[in-house]
ZAVO-225350 format. One line per field, with one value per residue (C-alpha): chain; x negated, y, z. Coordinates in nm, 2 decimals. Example, Ala and Ser with C-alpha at 12.3 -4.5 7.8 and 13.67 -1.06 7.14 Angstrom:
2
ch	A	A
u	-1.23	-1.37
v	-0.45	-0.11
w	0.78	0.71
END
This chain:
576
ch	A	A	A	A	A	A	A	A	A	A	A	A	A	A	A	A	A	A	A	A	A	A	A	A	A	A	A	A	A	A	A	A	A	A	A	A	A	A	A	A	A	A	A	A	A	A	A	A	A	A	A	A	A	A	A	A	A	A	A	A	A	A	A	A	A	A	A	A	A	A	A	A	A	A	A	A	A	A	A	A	A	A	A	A	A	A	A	A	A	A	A	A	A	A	A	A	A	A	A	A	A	A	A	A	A	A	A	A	A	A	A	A	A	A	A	A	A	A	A	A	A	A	A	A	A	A	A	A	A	A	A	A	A	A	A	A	A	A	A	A	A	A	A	A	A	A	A	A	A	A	A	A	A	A	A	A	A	A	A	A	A	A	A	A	A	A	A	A	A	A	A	A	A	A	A	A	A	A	A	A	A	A	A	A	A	A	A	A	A	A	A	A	A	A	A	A	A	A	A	A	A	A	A	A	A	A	A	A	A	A	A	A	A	A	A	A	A	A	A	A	A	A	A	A	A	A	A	A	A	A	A	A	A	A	A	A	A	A	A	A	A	A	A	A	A	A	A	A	A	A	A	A	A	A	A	A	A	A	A	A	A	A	A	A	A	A	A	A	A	A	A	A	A	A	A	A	A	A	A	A	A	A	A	A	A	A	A	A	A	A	A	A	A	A	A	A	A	A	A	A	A	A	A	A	A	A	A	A	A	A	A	A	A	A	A	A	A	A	A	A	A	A	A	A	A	A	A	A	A	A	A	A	A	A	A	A	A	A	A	A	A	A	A	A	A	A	A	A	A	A	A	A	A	A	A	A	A	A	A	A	A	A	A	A	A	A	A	A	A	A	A	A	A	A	A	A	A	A	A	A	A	A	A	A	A	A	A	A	A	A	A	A	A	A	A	A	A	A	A	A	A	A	A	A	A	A	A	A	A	A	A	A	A	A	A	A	A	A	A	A	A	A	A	A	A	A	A	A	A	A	A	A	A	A	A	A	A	A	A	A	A	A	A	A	A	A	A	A	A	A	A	A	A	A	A	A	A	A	A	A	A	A	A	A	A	A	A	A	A	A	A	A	A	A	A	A	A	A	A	A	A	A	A	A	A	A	A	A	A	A	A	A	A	A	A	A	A	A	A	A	A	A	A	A	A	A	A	A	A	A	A	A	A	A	A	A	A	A	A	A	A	A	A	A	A	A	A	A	A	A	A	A	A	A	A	A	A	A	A	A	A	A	A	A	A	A	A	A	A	A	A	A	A	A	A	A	A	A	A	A	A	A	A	A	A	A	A	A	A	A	A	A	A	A	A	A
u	2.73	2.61	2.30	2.00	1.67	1.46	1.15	0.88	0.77	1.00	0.89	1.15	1.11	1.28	1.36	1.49	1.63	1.81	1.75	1.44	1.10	1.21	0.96	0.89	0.74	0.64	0.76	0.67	0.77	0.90	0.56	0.49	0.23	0.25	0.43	0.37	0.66	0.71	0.61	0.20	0.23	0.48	0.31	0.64	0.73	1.01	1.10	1.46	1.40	1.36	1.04	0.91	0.56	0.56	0.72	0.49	0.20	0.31	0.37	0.02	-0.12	-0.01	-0.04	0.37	0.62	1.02	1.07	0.87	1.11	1.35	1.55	1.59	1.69	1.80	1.86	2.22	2.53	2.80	3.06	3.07	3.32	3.54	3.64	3.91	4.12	3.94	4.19	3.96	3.74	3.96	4.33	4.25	3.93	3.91	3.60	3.44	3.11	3.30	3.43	3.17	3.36	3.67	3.78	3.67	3.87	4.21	4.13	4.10	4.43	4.53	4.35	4.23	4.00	3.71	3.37	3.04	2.72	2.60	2.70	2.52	2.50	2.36	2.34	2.26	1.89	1.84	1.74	1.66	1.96	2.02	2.11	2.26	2.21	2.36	2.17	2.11	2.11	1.84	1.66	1.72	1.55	1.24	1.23	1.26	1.12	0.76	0.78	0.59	0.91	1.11	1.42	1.50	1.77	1.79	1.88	1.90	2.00	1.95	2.15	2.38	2.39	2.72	2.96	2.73	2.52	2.37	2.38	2.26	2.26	2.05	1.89	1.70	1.54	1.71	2.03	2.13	2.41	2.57	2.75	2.85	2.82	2.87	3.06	2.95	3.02	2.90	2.52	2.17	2.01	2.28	2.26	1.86	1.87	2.16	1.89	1.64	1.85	1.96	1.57	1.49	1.32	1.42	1.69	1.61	1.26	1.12	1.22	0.82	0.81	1.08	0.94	0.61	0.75	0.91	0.60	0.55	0.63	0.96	1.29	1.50	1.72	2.02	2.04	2.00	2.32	2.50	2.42	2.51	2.88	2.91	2.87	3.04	2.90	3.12	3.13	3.09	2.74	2.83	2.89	3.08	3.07	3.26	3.32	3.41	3.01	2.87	2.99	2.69	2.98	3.14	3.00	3.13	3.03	2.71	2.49	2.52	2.60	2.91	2.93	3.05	2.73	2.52	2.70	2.71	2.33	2.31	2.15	2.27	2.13	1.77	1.62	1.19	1.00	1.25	1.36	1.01	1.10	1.52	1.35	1.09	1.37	1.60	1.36	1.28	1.67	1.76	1.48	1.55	1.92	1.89	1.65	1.97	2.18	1.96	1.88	2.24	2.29	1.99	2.08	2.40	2.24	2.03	2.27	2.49	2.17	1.92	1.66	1.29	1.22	1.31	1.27	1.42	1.44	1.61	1.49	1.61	1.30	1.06	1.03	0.74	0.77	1.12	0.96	0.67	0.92	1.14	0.99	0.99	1.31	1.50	1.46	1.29	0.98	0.79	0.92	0.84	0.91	0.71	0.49	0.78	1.14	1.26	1.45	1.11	1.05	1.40	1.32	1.11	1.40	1.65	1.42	1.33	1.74	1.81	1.51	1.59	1.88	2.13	1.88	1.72	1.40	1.16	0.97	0.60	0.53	0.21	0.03	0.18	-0.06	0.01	-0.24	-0.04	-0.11	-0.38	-0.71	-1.03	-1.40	-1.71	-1.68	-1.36	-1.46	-1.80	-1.62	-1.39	-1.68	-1.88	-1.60	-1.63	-1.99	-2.02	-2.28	-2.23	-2.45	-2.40	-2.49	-2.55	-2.37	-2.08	-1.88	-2.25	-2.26	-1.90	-1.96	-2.29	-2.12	-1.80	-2.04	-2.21	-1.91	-1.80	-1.46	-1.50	-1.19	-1.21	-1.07	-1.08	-0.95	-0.58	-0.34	-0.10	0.22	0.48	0.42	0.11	-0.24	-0.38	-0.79	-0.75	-0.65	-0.75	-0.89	-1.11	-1.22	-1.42	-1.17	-1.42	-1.43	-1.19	-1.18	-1.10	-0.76	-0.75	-1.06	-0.89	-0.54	-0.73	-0.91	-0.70	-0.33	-0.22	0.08	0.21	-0.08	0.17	0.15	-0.11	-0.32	-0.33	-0.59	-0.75	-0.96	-1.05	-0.82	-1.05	-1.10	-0.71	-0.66	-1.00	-0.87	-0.49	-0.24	-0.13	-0.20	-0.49	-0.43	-0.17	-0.08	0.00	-0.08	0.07	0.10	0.40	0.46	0.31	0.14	-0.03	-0.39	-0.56	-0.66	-1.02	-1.03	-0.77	-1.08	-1.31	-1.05	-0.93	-0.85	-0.62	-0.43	-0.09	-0.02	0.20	-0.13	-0.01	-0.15	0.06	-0.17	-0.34	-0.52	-0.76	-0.88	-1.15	-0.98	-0.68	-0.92	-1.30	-1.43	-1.20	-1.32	-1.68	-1.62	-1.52	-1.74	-2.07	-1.92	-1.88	-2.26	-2.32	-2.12	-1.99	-1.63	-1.44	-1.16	-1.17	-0.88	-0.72	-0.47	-0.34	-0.57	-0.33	-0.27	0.03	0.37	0.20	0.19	-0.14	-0.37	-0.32	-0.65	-0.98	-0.83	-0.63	-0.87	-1.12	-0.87	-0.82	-1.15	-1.20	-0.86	-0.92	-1.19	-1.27	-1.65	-1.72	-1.55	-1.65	-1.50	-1.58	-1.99	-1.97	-2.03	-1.93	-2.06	-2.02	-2.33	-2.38
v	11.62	11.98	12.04	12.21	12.28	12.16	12.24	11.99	11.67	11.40	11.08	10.81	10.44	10.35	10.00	9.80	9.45	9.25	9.31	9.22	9.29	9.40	9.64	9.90	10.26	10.54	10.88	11.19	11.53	11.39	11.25	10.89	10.73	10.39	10.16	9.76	9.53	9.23	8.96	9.08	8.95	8.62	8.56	8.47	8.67	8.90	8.78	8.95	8.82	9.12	9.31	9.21	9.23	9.52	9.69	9.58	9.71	10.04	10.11	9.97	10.17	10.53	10.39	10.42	10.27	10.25	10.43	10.78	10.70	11.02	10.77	10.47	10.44	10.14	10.12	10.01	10.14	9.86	10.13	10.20	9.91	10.15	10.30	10.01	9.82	9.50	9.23	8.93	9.12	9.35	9.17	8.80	8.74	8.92	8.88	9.12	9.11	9.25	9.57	9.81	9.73	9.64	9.95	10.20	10.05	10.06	10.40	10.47	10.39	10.69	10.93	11.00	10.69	10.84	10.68	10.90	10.77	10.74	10.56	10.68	10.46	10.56	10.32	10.58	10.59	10.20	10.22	10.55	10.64	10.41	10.54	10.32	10.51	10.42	10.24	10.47	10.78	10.57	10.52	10.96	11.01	10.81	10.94	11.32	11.37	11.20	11.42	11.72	11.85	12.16	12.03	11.80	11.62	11.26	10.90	10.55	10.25	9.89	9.60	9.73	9.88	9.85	9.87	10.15	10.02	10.38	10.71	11.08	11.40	11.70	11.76	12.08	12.19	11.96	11.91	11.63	11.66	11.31	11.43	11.12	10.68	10.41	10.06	9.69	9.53	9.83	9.77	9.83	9.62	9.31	9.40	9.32	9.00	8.87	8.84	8.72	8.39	8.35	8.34	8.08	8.31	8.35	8.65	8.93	8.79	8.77	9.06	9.18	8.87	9.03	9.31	9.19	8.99	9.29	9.41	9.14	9.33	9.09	9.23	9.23	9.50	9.26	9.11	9.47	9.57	9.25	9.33	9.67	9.57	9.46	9.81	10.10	10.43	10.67	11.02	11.15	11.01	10.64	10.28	10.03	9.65	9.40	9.15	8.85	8.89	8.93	8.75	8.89	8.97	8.63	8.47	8.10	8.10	7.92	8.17	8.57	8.50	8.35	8.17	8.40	8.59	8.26	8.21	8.59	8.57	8.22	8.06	7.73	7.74	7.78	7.48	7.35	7.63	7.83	7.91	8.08	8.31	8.36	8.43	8.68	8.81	8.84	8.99	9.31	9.34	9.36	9.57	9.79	9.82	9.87	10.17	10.32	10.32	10.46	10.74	10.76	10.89	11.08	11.28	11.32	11.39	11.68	11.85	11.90	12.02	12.17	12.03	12.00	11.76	11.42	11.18	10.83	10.52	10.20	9.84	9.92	10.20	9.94	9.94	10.07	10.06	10.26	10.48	10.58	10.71	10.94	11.24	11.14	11.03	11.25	11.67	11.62	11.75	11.63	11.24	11.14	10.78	10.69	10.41	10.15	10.30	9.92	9.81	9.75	10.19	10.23	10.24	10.52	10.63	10.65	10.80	11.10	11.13	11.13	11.40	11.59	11.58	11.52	11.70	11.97	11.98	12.12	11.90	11.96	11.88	11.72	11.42	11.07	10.81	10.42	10.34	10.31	9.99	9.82	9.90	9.66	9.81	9.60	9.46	9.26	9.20	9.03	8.85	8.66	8.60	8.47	8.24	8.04	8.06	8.22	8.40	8.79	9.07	9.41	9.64	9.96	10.14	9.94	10.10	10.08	9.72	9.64	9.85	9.64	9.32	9.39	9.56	9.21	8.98	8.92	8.89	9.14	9.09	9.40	9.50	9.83	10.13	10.08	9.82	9.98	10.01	9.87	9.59	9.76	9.70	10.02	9.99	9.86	9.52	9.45	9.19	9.37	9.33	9.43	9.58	9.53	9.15	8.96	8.70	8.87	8.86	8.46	8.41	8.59	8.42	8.07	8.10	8.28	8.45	8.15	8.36	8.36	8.45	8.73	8.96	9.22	9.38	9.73	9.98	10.20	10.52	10.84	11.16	11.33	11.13	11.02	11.22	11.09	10.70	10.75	10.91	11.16	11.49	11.62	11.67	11.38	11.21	10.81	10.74	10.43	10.22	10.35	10.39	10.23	10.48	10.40	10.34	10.58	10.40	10.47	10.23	9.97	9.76	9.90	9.82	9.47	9.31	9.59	9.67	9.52	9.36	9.67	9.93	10.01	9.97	10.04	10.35	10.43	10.74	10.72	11.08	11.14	11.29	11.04	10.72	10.77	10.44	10.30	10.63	10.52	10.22	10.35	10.63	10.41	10.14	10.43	10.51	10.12	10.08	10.46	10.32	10.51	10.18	9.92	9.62	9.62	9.34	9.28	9.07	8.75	8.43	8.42	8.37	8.46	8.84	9.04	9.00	9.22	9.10	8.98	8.61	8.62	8.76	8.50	8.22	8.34	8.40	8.02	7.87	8.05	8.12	8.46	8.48	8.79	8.94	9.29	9.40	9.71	9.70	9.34	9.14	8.73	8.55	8.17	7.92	7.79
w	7.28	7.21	7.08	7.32	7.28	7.58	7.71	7.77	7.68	7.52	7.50	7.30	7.22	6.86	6.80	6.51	6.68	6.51	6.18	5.92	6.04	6.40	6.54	6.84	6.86	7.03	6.96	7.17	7.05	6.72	6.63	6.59	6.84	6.81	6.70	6.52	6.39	6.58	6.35	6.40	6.77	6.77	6.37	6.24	5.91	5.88	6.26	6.35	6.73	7.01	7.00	7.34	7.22	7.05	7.30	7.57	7.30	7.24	7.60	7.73	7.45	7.66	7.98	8.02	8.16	8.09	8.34	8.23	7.86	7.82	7.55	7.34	6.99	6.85	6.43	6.40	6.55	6.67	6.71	6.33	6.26	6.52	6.18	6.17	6.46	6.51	6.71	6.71	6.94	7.12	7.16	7.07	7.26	7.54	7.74	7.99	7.79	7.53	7.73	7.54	7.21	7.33	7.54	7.30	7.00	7.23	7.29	6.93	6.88	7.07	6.89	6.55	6.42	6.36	6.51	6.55	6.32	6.70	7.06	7.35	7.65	7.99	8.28	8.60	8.56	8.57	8.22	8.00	7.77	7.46	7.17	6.86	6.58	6.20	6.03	5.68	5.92	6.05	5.70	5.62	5.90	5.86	5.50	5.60	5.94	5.77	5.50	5.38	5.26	5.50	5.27	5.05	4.90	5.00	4.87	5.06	4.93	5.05	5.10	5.37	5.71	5.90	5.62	5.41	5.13	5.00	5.12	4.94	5.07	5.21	5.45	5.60	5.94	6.20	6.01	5.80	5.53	5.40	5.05	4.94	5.09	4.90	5.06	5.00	4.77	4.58	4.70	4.47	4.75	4.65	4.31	4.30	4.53	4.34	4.03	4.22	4.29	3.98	3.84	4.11	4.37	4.74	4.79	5.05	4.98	4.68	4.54	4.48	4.26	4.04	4.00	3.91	3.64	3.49	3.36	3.07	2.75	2.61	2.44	2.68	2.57	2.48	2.85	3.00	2.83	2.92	3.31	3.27	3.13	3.46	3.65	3.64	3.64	3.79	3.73	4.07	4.06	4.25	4.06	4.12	4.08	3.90	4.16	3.95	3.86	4.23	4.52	4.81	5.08	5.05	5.33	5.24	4.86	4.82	4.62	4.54	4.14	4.02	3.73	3.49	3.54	3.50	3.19	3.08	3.07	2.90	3.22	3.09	2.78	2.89	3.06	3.02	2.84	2.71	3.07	3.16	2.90	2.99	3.41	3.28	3.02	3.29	3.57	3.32	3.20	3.59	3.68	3.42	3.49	3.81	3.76	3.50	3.81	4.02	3.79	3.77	4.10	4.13	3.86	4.00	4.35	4.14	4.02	4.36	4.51	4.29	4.57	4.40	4.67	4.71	5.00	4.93	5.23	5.28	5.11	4.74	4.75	4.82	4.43	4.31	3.97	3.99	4.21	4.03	3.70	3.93	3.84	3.47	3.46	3.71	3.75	4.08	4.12	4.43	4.56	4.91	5.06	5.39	5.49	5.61	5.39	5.51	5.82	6.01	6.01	6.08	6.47	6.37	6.21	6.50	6.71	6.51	6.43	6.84	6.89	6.59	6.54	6.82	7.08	6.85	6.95	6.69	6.41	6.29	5.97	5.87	5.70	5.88	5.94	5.93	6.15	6.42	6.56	6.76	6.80	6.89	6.98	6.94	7.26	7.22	6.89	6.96	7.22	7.03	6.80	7.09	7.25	6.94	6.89	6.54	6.42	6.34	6.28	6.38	6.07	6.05	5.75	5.73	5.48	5.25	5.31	5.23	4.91	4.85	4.90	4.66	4.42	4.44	4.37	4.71	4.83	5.23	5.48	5.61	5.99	6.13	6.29	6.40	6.22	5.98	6.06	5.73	5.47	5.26	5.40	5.37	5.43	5.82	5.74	5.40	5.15	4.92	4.58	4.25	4.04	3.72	3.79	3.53	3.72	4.06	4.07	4.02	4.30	4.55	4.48	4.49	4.82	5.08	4.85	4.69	4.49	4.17	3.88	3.74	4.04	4.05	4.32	4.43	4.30	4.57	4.48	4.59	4.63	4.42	4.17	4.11	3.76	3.59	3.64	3.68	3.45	3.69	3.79	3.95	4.36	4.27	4.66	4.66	5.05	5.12	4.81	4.72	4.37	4.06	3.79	3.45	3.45	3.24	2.84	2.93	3.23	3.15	3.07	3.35	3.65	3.47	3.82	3.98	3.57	3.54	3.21	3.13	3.19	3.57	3.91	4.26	4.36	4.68	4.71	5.01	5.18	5.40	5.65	5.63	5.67	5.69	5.70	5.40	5.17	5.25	5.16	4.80	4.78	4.83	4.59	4.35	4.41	4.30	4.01	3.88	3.95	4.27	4.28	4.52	4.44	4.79	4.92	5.31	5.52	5.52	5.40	5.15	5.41	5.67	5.87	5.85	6.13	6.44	6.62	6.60	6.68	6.40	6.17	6.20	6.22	5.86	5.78	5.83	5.73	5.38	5.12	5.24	5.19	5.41	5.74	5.84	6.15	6.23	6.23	6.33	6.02	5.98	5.70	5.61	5.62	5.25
END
């Protein structure tokens, strides 16, 4: 298809079915609208099932219907296994439901084999045109189209998407350049989960919980070689690795380790106490490993583009605590990963590659919000408060009285504005705390979290004030929770509840004009206590998605040990 650049209006739906966190949104003109992952309707976490609701959501939202949709972009590409002849579908089991695959992958045979990283499909105006877009091109495109950035070089990494487990490149204007893929087995997505099996936690899952327990400060430099014997760092910037170690993409084998690694790391030598240590030895090795590799290929990256900018997508770059060393560790200079770099933003992502990319049509650049999701006013608010015959009060400063409250001990569920888009609360949904508080940390966990001790929450503060608390740069940007800094030595002890036992906090900056109500909300708690850092967590209980709606912020309220619920102006309290 050649490229043209249209006139008008272009309104697209991008959806990621199928895979984790499926979700729905709306993009017009290349900017995103709308848009909530599945799981915040139907409540079921990580849900892969069709996004019906969110769908449904982000076209009530506009006032739209299919119909006035110039395309849909949907995060994965079936015709990418195209590269290769595939019998079982197309000769062996032939079924007329299979005539999209089936048809096309004869007709390969005819020609050069060489798929597109996108299938269109139209269906004579019944439907808008469906686009199935590959899955990393998917993930580039979230990264760079929300950036700041009018180039930069680019990295993704994840399990795997079609047959592609990492891709890096550049990319500038409306033009994407792969340089190099990388193929399961060769994965940083499998690499990570296959660790977080071995240590007892829950793969594709848990991976957080890993991390977290790579802050401890053990000697784990022994273990860190041993995993790295079994990867290969190649000298065109990719790795490889040893199979008889990981066994991910062997559907019949019962776990992603083999035995050989088990035994490689002494797993069967530490059982009782002396396997708390071996897990949280382990947990830092890997983490620590894993960040060699990726610096590996960064560097690599780096040097075949000379790019001072950065944008980095796909699950891998969910790590924080890599992410926050990439400018240390690697030449770049400015690092950029968005608000959802997982499979849920990759409808986002497939979207912005159809309008961008394949259609051309121009891309503004400016700061991307999260708060992309529903919205409640007072009204619907008070009602759901009313149906069940609780007491509220409406108050007057809200943000003052949140402050007041946290200032005072109290643990605020706080719900406003529009939900946030992506797995990181962000002040819309949020559980807030008193970062000074010792103690905060276990109170919240104990009445609504219920996770692991070890695991820290988030440090929010003020734009302005990032360089006085955090060891970063003045005018230093952290929007959306994305990477983890060092806590300044001067404050390690006045932020206790939000300062990982290495020093570090995951970072939020909080602007004005980005989200007024939640910098109030610091800004008067900084007028109470001289500290501008709030300890922010998501407004759910521990398994369970973040609340979407008044309903399912006061079913929380009450089925936890939340003390305060400010929702909007309406306050809830709890009779002693």
């Amino acid at each position: 298809m050649s490229k043209a650049k249209n006139a008008g209006t272009t309104k697209a739906i991008g959806l990621n079915d199928g895979e984790i966190n499926s979700s729905a949104a709306l993009i017009v003109d290349g900017n995103v609208i709308c848009g909530a992952p599945e799981e915040r309707f139907n409540r079921i976490k990580k849900t892969k099932v069709f996004p019906k609701n969110a769908l449904n959501y982000v076209l009530q939202d506009q006032g739209l219907t299919l119909k006035e949709i110039d395309f849909i972009a949907q995060a994965w590409n079936p015709g990418a296994t195209w590269i290769k002849y595939n019998p079982v579908i197309s000769s062996n089991r032939v079924r007329r439901e299979d005539y999209f695959y089936s048809i096309p992958d004869h007709l390969f045979n005819f020609t050069h084999r060489q798929p597109n990283e996108w299938v269109k499909m139209e269906f004579g105006g019944a439907l808008p045109p469906i686009y199935f877009v590959q899955h990393h091109r998917c993930h580039i495109a979230n990264a760079f189209f929300l950036s700041p950035f009018e180039e930069a070089a680019f990295m993704t990494a994840d399990w795997r998407g079609e047959i592609e487990s990492l891709s890096k490149g550049f990319a500038k204007g409306n033009t994407i350049t792969v340089l190099d893929t990388q193929e399961v087995p060769n994965s940083l997505g499998m690499f990570y989960a296959t660790y977080t099996e071995m240590v007892g936690y829950q793969p594709d899952n848990d991976e957080w919980k890993v991390m977290a327990l790579s802050a401890y400060p053990v000697d784990c430099e022994e273990y860190r070689k041993r995993i790295l014997s079994t990867v290969t760092l190649l000298d065109d910037g990719g790795f490889e690795l040893d199979t008889s170690y990981y066994q991910g993409t062997l559907l019949e084998k019962p776990r992603l380790y083999t035995d050989k690694l088990y035994r490689l790391l002494d797993g069967e030598k530490h059982e009782g106490a002396a396997r708390e240590e071996w897990v949280i030895m382990v947990a830092k090795a890997m983490q620590l490993a894993s960040e060699d590799i990726a610096v590996h290929v960064l560097n690599d990256l780096h040097s075949k583009t000379k790019a001072r900018n950065l944008v980095l997508a796909g699950g891998f770059f969910m790590n924080s605590v890599l992410n926050g060393k990439i400018t240390d560790c690697t030449p770049f200079e400015n690092v950029y990963i968005s608000y959802a770099p997982d499979d849920a933003g990759n409808g986002i992502g497939a979207a912005l590659y159809v309008n961008h990319c394949i259609l051309d049509r121009p891309r503004t650049i400016a700061y991307r919000s999260s708060s992309i999701g529903p919205q409640f006013n007072r009204e619907q608010i008070t009602d759901a408060l009313k149906r069940r015959k609780i007491k509220f009060e409406i108050v007057a400063n809200p943000p003052q009285r949140v402050a007041q409250l946290l200032s005072e001990g109290g643990v605020v569920g706080l719900f406003q504005g529009r939900m946030e888009f992506g797995d990181r609360a962000l002040g819309n949904r949020s559980i807030l705390g008193d970062p000074r508080d010792t103690s905060m940390k276990d109170k919240i966990n104990a009445m609504i979290k219920y996770r692991e001790g070890y695991r820290p929450f988030a440090p929010a503060t003020l734009f302005e004030r990032v360089a006085d608390i955090f060891d970063v740069d003045a005018r230093y940007e952290c929007n959306y929770m994305e990477k983890v800094v060092k806590v300044r030595e001067a404050y390690r002890k006045s932020i206790p509840a939000v300062t990982h036992f290495d020093g570090s906090g995951r970072l939020q900056t909080v602007q004005r004009d980005h989200n007024p109500y939640f910098y109030d909300v610091i800004s008067e708690f900084e007028k109470l206590t001289g500290i501008p850092v709030v300890l922010n967590t998501s407004f759910n209980i521990n398994a369970e998605p973040v609340v979407l709606s008044p309903d399912d912020a006061i079913s929380t309220f009450f089925n936890s040990g939340l003390e305060y619920l400010m929702m909007e102006d309406v306050l809830v309290g709890k009779d002693a």
